[in-house]
Structure formats: C-alpha cells, structure tokens
TIGUBA-775755 format. One record per residue (C-alpha): residue number from 1; residue in three letters; x, z, y. Coordinates in steps of 0.25 Angstrom, whole numbers, padded with zeros to 4 digits. Each point is the difference from the previous one (the first is absolute). Layout:
N
NUM,ala,X,Z,Y
...
***
This chain:
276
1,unk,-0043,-0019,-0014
2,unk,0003,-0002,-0016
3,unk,0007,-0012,0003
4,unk,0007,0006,0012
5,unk,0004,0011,-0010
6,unk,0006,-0009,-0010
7,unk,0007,-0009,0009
8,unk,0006,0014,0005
9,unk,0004,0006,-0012
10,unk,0008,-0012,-0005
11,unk,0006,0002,0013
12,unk,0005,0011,-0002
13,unk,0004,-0004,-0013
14,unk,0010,-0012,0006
15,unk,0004,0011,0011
16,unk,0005,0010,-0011
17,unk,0007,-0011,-0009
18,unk,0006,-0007,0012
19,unk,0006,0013,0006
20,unk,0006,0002,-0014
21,unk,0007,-0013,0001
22,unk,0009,0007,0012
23,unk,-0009,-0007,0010
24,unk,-0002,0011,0012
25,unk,-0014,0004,0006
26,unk,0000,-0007,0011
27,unk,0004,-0012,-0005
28,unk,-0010,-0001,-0007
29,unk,-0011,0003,0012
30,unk,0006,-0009,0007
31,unk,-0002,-0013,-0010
32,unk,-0014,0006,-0004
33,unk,-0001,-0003,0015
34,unk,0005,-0013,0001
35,unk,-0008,-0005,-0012
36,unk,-0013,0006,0006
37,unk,0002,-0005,0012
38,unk,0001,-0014,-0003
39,unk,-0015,0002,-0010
40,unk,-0004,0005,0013
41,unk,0005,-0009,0010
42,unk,-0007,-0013,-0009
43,unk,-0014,0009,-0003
44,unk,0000,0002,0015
45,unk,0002,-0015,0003
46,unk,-0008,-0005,-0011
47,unk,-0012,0009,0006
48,unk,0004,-0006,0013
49,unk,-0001,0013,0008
50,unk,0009,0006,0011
51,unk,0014,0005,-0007
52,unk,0003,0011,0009
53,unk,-0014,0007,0000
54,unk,-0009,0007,0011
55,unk,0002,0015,-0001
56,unk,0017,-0002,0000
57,unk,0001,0015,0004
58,unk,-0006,0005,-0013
59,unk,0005,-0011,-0007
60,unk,0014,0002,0003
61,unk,-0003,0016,-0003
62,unk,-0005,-0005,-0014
63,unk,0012,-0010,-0003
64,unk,0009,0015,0005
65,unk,-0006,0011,-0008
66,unk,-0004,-0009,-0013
67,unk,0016,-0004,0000
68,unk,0004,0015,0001
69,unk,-0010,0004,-0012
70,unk,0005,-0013,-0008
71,unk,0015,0006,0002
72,unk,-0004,0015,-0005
73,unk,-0009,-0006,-0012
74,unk,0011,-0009,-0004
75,unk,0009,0010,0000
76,unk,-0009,0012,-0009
77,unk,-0002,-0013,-0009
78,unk,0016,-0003,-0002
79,unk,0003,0014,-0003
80,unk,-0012,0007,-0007
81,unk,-0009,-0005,-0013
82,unk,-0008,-0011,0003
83,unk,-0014,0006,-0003
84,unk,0006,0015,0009
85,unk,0003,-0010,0010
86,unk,-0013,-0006,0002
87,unk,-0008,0011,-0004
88,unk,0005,0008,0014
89,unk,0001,-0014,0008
90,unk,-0015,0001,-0004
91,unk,-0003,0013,0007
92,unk,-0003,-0010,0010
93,unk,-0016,0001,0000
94,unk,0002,0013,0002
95,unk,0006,0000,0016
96,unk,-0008,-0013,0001
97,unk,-0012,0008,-0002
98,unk,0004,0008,0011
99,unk,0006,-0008,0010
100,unk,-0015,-0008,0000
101,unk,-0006,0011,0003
102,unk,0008,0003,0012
103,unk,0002,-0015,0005
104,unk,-0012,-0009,-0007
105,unk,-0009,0010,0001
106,unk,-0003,0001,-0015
107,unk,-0007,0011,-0005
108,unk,0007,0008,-0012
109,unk,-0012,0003,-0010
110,unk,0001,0010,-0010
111,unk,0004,-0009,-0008
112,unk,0013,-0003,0007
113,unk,0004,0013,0003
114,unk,0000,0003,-0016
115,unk,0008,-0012,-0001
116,unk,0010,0006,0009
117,unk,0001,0014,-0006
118,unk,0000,-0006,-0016
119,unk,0012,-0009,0005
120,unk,0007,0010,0008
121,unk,-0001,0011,-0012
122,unk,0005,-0015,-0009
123,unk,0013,0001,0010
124,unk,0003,0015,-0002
125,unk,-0002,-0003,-0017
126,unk,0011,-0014,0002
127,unk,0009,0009,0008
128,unk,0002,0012,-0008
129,unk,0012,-0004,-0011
130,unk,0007,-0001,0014
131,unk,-0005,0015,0003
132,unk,0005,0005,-0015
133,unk,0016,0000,-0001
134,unk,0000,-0001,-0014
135,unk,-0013,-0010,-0001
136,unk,0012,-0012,-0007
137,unk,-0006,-0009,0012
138,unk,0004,0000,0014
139,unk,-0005,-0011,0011
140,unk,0009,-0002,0012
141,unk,-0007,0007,0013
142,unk,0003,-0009,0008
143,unk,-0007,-0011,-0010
144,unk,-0013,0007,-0001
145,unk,0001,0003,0016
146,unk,0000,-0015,0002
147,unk,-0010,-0003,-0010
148,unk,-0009,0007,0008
149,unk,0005,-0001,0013
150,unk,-0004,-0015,-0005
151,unk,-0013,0002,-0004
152,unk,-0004,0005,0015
153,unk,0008,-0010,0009
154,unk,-0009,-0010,-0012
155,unk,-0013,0006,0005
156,unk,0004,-0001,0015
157,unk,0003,-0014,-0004
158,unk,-0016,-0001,-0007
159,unk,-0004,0005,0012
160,unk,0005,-0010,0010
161,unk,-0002,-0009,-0010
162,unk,-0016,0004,0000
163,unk,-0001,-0002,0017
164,unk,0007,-0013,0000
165,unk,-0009,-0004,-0009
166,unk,-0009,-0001,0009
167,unk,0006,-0009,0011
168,unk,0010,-0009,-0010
169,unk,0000,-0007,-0011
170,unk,0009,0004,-0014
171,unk,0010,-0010,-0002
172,unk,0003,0003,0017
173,unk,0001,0017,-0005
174,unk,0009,-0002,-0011
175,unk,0010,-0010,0007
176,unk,0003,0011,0009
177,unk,0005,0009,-0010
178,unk,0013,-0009,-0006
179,unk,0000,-0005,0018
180,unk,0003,0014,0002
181,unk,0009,0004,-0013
182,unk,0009,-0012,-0002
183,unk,0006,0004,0012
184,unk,0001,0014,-0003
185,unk,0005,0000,-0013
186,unk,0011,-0009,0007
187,unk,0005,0008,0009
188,unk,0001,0010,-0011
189,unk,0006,-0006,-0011
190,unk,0012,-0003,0009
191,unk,0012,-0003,-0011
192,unk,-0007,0007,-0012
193,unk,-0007,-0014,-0002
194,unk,0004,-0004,-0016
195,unk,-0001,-0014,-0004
196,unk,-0009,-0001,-0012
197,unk,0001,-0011,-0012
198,unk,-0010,-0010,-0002
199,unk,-0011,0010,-0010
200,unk,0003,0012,0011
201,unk,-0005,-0010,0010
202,unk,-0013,-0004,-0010
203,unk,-0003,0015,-0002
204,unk,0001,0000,0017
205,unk,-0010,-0011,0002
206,unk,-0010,0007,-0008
207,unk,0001,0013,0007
208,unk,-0004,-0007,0012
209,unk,-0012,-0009,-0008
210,unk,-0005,0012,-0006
211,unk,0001,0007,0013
212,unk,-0008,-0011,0006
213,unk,-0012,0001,-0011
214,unk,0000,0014,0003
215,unk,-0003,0001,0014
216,unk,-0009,-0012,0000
217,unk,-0008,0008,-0009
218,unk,0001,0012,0007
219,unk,-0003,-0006,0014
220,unk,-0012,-0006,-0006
221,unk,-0007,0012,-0005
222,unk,0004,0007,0012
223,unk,-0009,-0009,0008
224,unk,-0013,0001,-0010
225,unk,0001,0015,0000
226,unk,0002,0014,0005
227,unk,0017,0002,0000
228,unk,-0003,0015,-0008
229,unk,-0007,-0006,-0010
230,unk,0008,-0016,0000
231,unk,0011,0006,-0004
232,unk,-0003,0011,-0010
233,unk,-0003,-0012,-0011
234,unk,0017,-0003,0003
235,unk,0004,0012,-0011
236,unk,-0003,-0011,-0011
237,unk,0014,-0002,0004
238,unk,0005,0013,-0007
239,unk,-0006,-0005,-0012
240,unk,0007,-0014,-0001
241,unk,0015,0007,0006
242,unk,-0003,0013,-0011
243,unk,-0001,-0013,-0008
244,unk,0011,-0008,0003
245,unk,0011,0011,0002
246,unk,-0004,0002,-0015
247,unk,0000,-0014,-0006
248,unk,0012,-0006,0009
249,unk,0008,0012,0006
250,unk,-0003,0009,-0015
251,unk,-0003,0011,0012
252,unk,-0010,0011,-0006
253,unk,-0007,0009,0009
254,unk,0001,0013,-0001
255,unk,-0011,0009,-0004
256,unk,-0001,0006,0014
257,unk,-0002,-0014,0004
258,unk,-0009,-0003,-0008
259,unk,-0009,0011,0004
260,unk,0004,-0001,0016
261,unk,-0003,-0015,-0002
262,unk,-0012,0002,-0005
263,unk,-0004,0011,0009
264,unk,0001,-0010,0012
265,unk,-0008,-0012,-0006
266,unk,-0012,0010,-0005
267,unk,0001,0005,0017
268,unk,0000,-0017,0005
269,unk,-0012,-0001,-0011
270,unk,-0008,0009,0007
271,unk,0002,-0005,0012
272,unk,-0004,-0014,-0005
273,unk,-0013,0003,-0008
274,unk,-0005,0012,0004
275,unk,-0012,-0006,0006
276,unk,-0002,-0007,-0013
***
C-alpha cells in the first residue's frame, strides 16, 4: 500500500503538470490506458493465464466504475491544490468501510466507525473557506463535488476489486480497467484531442507507469487483507502529494487543510492500529 501510494501520488503529479501544458483530461485517461494496457496485456502473457478472466460480469463493472472515478479524480486534481485534491479523493476508506459492510460482509468495529466521524468532521474543516465569503480562498464546488464523488466510485471500485480477487488473478483485474477506458475516453474526446510534443508525451507515459505501480500495489494488499483496513494505509499518499505540491508546484496548503488533512489521517490511523 506505501508503494501503491507513491506510485499514485506521482501520478497525480504528471496529471496536474500535463493538463497545465493544455493537454485535456480525457486525453490523458486515455493514454494512461493505452500505457497500462500493454504492461498488462505482457504480465498477463508472461504469467501465461487466460486474458479476458472468469467473472467478466464484474470485471467489465470494475473496468466501468474505476474509469468513471479516474475522470472525476483527474479532473479535482487539474483544477484544485494537489495535496486538497488528494486529500478528499482520499475520503475513500471511509465509503469503502461502508460498502464492505453491506456487500463483504465486513464488520465495522469501533474503530472504524471513529474513523469515519474524525474524517467526515476533517471534510467539514477543508470545506469551510468555501462556506466563509470573505475566507480569501475559494474552491470550485463542482471541484470538491468530483473529488469526492471520486473518492466513493474508488471504493466501489476496492470493492469489486476485493470479490474478484477471489476468482482472478491481478494482472487479468487491472487489464480490464484501460479494456474498458480507452474506448471510453475515445468516444469522449471526440475533436478535443491535442497533439502533444515529445516531453508532453514523456510526462504521458509516466502517468500510465506510475499508474500501474499503484494499482499493482493496491491489488495486492487487497488480496492479504480486509478492504477497510487495506486501504486505510493509502493516506501515505496525502503526505507525499502535500509534499510534492510544495517542492514542485510551490503550492502551500492552507491552515484549514492542514488541520482537515490531519483530522482524516488520525480517523484512518484508528482504524489501522486500534487493535495494537
């Protein structure tokens, strides 16, 4: 999950440069596809298992709702902060918590539910420059709308992730997501497509490898562990993005931030060591 969690944040690092080069969200799904296709298409026939699966259905429903949360993260990552971006993307062990216990059959402990009321009360604290007019800071709605409306198509996405594991392999999972998002993003596009020079195309190619390392990593851990608890160690992630967006993007979060940042991370923490 701490490898998953890098490789994502420097995702999400090329995503926000590349779209500052004039290059348009969807394009950039849409190569991160193409790229993660082919890593998957060759693991797949190196590990010389059937490409297309067993469980197609849910399959084909995973490659559907993970491109749809990809979109809406992509797009709360092109036009907020880098570490606001991922902090509310990262909302997502919240409605994953809560999904399991409805379709996994996951218990919520005690632990879990404090998780889910420290990072909700953290949500309300990032939020409020937006509810104060004269605050100096105002977020885009519709940005913090798809930043979290991607953080719970994500967790639907852990969660089918988490009963496939069970009847497929992980290099078969992930090739359905750029299977069913290439064409998508395509269809899309339509005549918004810009052509990109030769470093645009670089930064391209590395949205989809560090894409890759992420969700190997993260299909990994969700088949050694429960999916609440699996993903909860993923907010590692604001701490490298809070990062980044400082050193790269000279992007400083702001105090409320800070505070609602570290609100969620003490709610995951929690959840992971409680027992402990």
């Amino acid at each position: 999950m701490i490898i998953s969690a890098l490789g994502f944040a420097l995702m999400a690092a090329c995503v926000k440069e590349v779209s500052g080069l004039g290059i348009p969200v969807l394009e950039i799904v849409a190569v991160r596809s193409i790229v993660s296709g082919m890593i998957s298409y060759a693991d797949i026939k190196r590990k010389k298992i059937p490409l297309f699966g067993h469980n197609k259905v849910l399959l084909i429903a995973r490659g559907t709702v993970g491109t749809v949360a990809l979109i809406l993260v992509y797009y709360a990552v092109t036009t907020l902060p880098l570490a606001e971006a991922t902090v509310l993307q990262y909302l997502h062990p919240v409605f994953t918590a809560i999904l399991a216990l409805f379709f996994l059959k996951e218990t919520i402990q005690r632990s879990t539910m404090a998780c889910i009321v420290i990072s909700l009360l953290g949500l309300f604290i990032i939020i409020q420059p937006n509810l104060q007019i004269d605050s100096g800071v105002q977020y885009p709605w519709i940005s913090i709308g798809a930043g979290v409306l991607g953080a719970f198509t994500s967790a639907v996405a852990y969660i089918i992730v988490k009963k496939l594991t069970k009847t497929d392999d992980s290099s078969v999972i992930i090739f359905y997501f750029p299977l069913v998002a290439l064409p998508i993003s395509i269809i899309f596009l339509g005549s918004d497509f810009v052509v990109p020079n030769l470093a645009t195309m670089g930064l391209l190619v590395l949205v989809g490898i560090f894409t890759q390392v992420g969700q190997v990593g993260l299909t990994k851990a969700l088949h050694c562990a429960d999916a609440n608890k699996a993903t909860a160690y993923a907010y590692v992630q604001v701490l490298f993005s809070v990062f980044i967006g400082w050193v790269y993007f000279s992007e400083v979060p702001i105090i409320t931030t800070i505070i609602g940042g570290a609100f969620i991370m003490v709610g995951a923490l929690i959840n992971v060591f409680w027992k402990r």
